[in-house]
C-alpha positions in Angstrom: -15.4 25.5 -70.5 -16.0 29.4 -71.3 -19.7 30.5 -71.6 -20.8 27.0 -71.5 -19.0 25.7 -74.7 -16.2 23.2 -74.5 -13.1 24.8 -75.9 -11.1 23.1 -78.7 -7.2 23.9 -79.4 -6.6 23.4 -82.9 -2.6 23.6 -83.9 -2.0 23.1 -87.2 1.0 24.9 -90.0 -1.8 24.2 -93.2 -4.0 27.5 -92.6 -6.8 25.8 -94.7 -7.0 22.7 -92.3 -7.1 25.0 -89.6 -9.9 27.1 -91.3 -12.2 23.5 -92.3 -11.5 22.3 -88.7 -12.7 25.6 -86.9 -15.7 26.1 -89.2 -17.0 22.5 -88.8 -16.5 22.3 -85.2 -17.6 25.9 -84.3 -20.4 24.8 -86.0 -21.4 21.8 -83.5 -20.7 24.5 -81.1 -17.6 24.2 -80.1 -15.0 27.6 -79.3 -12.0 27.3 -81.0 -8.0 28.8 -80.1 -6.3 27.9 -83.8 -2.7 28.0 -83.8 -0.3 27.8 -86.4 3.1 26.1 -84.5 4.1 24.3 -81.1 5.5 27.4 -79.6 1.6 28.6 -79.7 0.4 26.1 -78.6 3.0 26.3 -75.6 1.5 29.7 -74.8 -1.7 28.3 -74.8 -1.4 25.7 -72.9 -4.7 26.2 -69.9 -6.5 24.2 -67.7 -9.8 25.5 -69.8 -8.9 23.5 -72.6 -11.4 20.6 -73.4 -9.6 18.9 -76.1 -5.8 19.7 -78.5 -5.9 19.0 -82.0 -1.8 18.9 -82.9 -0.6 18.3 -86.1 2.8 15.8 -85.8 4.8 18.4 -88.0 4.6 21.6 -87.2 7.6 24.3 -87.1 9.1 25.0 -84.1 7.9 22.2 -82.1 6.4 19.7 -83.4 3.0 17.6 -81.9 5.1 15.1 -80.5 7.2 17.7 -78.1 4.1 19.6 -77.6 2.2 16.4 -75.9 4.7 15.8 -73.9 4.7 19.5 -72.7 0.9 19.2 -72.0 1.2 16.2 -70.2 3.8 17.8 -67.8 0.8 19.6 -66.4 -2.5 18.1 -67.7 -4.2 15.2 -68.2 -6.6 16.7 -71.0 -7.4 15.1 -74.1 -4.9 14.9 -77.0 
């Protein structure tokens, strides 16, 4: 949690998905990281994440590898 808001992880390859998510959930005051591929979300993988939102197919890696990648070191929400 950063500045006292739980932060959201939103990966996602449809930009406009990623753009509704982010504005509806900013605006119930969540922070948001938006990513646009699994590799992303690899490098932003931190125990300051509240919550992932991944999309099943994304380039690169896809939700499903990504899971299990966040699981390796965190139990956080998925």
């Amino acid at each position: 949690m950063r500045n006292g808001k739980k932060l959201i992880l939103i990966a996602d390859d449809d930009k406009e998905i990623r753009d509704i998510l982010n504005i509806l959930l900013s605006n119930e005051g969540y922070e948001i990281i938006s990513t646009s591929n699994g590799e992303e979300v690899i490098n932003n993988i931190n125990e300051d994440i509240d919550l992932y939102i991944l999309d099943v197919s994304m380039p690169i890696l896809d939700g499903f590898k990504v899971g299990i990648e966040i699981r390796k070191k965190y139990e956080t929400p998925i």
